[in-house]
C-alpha positions as CSV (number, residue, x, y, z in Angstrom):
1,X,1.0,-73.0,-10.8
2,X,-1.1,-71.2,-8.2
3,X,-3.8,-69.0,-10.5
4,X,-4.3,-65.2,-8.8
5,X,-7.5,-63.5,-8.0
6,X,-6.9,-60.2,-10.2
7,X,-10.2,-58.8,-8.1
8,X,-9.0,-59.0,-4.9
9,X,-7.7,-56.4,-2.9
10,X,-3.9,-56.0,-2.9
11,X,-4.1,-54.9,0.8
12,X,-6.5,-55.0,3.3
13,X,-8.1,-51.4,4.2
14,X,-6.8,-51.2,7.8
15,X,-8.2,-48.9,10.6
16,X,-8.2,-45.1,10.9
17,X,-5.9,-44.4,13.8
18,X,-7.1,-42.8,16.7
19,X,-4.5,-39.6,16.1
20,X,-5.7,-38.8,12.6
21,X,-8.6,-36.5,12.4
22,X,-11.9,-38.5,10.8
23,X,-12.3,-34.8,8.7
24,X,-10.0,-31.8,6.9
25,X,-6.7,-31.9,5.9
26,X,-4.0,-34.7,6.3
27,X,-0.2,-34.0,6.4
28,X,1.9,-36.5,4.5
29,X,5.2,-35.0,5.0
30,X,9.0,-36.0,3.6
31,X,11.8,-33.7,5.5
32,X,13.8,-31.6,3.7
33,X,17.5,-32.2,2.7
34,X,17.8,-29.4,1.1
35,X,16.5,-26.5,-1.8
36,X,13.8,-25.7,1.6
37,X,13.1,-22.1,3.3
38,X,11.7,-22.1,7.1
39,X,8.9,-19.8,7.0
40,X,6.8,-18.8,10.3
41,X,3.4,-19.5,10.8
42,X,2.4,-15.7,11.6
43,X,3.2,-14.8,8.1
44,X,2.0,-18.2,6.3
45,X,-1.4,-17.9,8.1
46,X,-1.8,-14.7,8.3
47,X,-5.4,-13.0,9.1
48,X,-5.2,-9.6,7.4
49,X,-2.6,-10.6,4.4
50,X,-4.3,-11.5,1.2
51,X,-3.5,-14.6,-0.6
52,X,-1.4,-12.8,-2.8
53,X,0.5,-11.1,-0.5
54,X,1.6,-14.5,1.3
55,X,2.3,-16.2,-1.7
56,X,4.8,-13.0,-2.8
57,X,6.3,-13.2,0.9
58,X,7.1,-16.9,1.0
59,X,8.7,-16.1,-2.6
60,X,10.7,-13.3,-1.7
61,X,11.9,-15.1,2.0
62,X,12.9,-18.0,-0.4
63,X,15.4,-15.8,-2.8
64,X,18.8,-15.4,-2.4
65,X,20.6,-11.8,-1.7
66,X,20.3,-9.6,-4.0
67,X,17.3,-10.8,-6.3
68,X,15.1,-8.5,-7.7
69,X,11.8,-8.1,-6.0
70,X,10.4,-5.1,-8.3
71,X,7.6,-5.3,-9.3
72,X,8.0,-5.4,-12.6
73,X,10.0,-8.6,-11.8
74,X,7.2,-10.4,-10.1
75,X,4.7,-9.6,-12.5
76,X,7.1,-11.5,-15.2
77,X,7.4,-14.6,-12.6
78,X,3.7,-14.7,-11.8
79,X,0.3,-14.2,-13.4
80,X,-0.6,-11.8,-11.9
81,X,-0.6,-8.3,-13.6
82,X,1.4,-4.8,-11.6
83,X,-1.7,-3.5,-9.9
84,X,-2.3,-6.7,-8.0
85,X,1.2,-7.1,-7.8
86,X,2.0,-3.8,-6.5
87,X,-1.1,-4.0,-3.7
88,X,0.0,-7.2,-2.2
89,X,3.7,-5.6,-1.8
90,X,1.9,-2.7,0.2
91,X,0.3,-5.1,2.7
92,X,3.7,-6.3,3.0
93,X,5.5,-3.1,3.8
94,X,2.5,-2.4,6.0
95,X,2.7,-5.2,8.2
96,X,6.4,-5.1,8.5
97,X,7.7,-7.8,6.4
98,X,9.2,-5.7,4.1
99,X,10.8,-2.2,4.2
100,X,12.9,0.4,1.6
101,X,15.5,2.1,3.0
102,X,17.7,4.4,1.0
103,X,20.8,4.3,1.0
104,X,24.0,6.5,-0.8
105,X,26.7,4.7,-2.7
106,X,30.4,5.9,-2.9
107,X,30.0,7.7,-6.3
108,X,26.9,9.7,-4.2
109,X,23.9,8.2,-6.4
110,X,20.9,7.3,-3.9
111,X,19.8,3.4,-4.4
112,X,17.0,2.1,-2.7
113,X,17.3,-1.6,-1.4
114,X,14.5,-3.5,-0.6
115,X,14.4,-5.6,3.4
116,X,12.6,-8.7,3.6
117,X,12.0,-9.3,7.2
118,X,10.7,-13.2,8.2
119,X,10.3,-12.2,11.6
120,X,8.6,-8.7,11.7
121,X,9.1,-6.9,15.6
122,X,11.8,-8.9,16.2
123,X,15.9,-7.7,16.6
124,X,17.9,-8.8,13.0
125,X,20.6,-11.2,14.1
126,X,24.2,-9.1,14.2
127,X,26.5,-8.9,11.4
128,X,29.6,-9.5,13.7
129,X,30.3,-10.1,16.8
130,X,30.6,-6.7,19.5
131,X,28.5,-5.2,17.1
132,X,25.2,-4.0,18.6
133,X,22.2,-3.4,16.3
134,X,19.2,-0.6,17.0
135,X,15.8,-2.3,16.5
136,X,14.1,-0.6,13.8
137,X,10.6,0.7,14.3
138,X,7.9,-1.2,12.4
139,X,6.9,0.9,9.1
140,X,3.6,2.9,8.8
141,X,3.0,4.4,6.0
142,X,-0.3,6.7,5.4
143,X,-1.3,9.3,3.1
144,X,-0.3,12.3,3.4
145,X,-2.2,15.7,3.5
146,X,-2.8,17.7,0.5
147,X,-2.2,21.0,2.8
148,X,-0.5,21.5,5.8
149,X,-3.4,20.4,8.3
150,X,-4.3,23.6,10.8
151,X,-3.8,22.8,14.6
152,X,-7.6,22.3,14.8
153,X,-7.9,19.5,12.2
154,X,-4.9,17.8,13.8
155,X,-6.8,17.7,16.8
156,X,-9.7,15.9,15.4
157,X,-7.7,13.5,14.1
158,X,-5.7,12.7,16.9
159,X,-8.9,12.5,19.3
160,X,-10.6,10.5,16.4
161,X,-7.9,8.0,16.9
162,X,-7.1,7.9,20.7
163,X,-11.4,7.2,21.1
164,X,-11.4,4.2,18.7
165,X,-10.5,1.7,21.4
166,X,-14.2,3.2,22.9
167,X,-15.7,1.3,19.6
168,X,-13.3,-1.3,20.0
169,X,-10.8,-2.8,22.8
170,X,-8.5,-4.2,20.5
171,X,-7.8,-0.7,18.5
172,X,-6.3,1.0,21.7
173,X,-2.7,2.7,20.2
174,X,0.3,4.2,21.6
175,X,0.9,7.8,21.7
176,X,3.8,7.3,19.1
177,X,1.2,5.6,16.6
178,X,-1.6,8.1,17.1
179,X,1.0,10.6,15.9
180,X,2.4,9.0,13.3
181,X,-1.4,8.0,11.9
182,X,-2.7,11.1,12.1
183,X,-1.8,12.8,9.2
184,X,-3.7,9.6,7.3
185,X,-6.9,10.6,9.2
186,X,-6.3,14.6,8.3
187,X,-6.1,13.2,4.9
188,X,-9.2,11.7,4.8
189,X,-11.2,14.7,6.7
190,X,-9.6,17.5,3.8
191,X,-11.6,14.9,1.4
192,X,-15.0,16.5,2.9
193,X,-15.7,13.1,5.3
194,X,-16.8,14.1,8.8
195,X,-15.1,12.5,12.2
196,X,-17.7,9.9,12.4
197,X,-17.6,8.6,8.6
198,X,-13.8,8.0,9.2
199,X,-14.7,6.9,12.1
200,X,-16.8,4.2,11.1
201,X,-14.6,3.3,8.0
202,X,-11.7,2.4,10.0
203,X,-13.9,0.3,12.6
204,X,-16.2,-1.2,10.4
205,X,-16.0,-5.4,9.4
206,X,-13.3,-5.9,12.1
207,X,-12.5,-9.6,12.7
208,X,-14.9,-11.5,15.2
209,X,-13.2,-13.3,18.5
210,X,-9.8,-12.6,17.2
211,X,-7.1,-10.3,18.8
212,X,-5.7,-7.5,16.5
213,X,-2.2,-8.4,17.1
214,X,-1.1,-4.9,15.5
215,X,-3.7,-2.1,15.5
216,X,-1.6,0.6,14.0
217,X,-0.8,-1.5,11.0
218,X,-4.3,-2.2,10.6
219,X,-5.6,1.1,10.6
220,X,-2.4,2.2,8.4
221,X,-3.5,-0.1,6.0
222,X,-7.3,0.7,6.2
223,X,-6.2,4.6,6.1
224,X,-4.1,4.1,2.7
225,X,-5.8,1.7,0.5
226,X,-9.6,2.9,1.3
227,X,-8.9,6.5,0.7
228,X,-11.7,8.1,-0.9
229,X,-11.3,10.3,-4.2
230,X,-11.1,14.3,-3.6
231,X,-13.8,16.2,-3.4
232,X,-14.1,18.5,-7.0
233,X,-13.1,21.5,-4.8
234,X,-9.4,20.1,-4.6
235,X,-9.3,19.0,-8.3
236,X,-7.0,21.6,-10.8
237,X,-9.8,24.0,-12.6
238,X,-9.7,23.6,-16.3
239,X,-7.7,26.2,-17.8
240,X,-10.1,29.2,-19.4
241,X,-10.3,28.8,-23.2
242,X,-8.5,31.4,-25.1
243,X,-10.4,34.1,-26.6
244,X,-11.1,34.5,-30.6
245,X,-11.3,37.9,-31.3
246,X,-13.7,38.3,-34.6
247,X,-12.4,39.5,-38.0
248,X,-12.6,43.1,-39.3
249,X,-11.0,45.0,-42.3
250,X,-8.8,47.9,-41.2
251,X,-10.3,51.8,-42.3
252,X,-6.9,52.9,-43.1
253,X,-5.4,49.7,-45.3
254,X,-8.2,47.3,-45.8
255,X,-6.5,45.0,-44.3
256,X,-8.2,42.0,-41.9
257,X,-7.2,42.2,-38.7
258,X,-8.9,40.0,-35.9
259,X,-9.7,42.1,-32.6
260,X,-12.0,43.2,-29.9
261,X,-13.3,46.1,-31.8
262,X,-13.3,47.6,-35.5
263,X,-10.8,50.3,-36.9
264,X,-7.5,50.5,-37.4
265,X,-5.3,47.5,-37.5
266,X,-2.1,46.8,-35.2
267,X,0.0,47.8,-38.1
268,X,-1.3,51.0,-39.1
269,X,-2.5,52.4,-35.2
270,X,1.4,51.4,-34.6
271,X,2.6,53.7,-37.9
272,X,0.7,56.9,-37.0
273,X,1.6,56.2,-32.9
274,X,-1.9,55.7,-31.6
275,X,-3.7,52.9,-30.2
């Protein structure tokens, strides 16, 4: 009986091949059968998404209609807590890969349903044949004002953002996005920033040697989650405190009585029909 070497080498280590990169990662990969969900590069390697925000948009392209995608419902699945939760689902809606609509039912209650979209930009396939389908416009959404903005502040804000392509090429926008982002900027300016601090906040730390494949959504999303505090001009004044008239006794009864002055008390300036 032949006796075996237990030290030696069960195989040979054989050569890299020449396609395999000699450094970072290497694919081993099995495909699918099924229990899989195709998801597109552009959302899975995403330059302006957070982490979070991918991870919660390869979850929510991977559910079946009608699964709940509130947040309270992620934050139950996931570690994360609501906040976090709740941010990541706003990068989403601003980058078009998810949008509310609301819509009324038969019994005339208002439900809002939620659209995941795993191809933002792009026409939804139709729901039956001869039907045709409008494109929907990818969503911005920005702060809104506290006042209605005068024409003059309008203006700043719309020449603020038609001159940001001057700072940078890549931020040149439409007509229809300089409208529809303006009222962000107005809200920024009503919080005491001048043009060239907004300015600067929404250029700043821009992505080096990489197109900006959607300018509007960038800004949107620079214009909602970086808005400053307001000023204490625009906060609710404290409500006066209310005034403790001191205690005197009444000439006529004796009685205490708390007001401005001393003399007679309610009662007895009411029973002789003076004041």
């Amino acid at each position: 009986m032949d006796t075996q070497n237990p030290s030696a080498p069960s195989r040979a280590p054989g050569r890299i091949p020449a396609d395999v990169p000699r450094a970072g990662i290497v694919h081993e990969n099995v495909r699918h059968q099924s229990h899989f969900t195709v998801v597109g590069n552009h959302l899975a390697q995403h330059r302006e998404l957070s982490g979070l925000a991918i991870g919660l948009g390869v979850h929510i392209q991977s559910l079946p209609a009608g699964a709940r995608v509130d947040v309270r419902t992620l934050a139950a699945r996931f570690p994360e807590g609501t906040t976090r939760i709740a941010a990541a689902l706003r990068e989403l809606e601003v980058h078009g890969y998810l949008r509310r609509e609301r819509h009324r039912t038969p019994d005339g209650r208002v439900r809002t349903r939620t659209v995941s979209c795993n191809r933002p930009g792009s026409a939804p396939a139709p729901e039956a044949p001869g039907r045709r389908q409008k494109p929907k416009a990818k969503p911005l959404t920005v702060p809104h004002p506290e006042h209605r903005p005068s024409p003059a502040t309008l203006r700043a804000a719309t020449d603020l953002l038609a001159g940001l392509h001057r700072a940078d090429a890549r931020l040149a926008l439409s007509t229809r996005d300089t409208e529809r982002l303006a009222p962000g900027v107005v809200a920024w300016l009503e919080r005491d920033l001048t043009p060239t601090a907004v300015r600067h906040a929404l250029t700043r730390d821009l992505p080096e040697d990489r197109p900006v494949r959607s300018p509007a959504a960038l800004l949107a999303h620079r214009l909602t989650a970086n808005l400053p505090p307001r000023p204490p001009a625009f906060r609710t004044p404290a409500p006066p405190a209310p005034v403790r008239h001191p205690l005197h006794n009444c000439d006529t009864c004796d009685r205490a009585y708390r007001g401005p002055e001393a003399g007679r008390c309610p009662g007895c300036r009411t029973a002789s029909g003076s004041r």
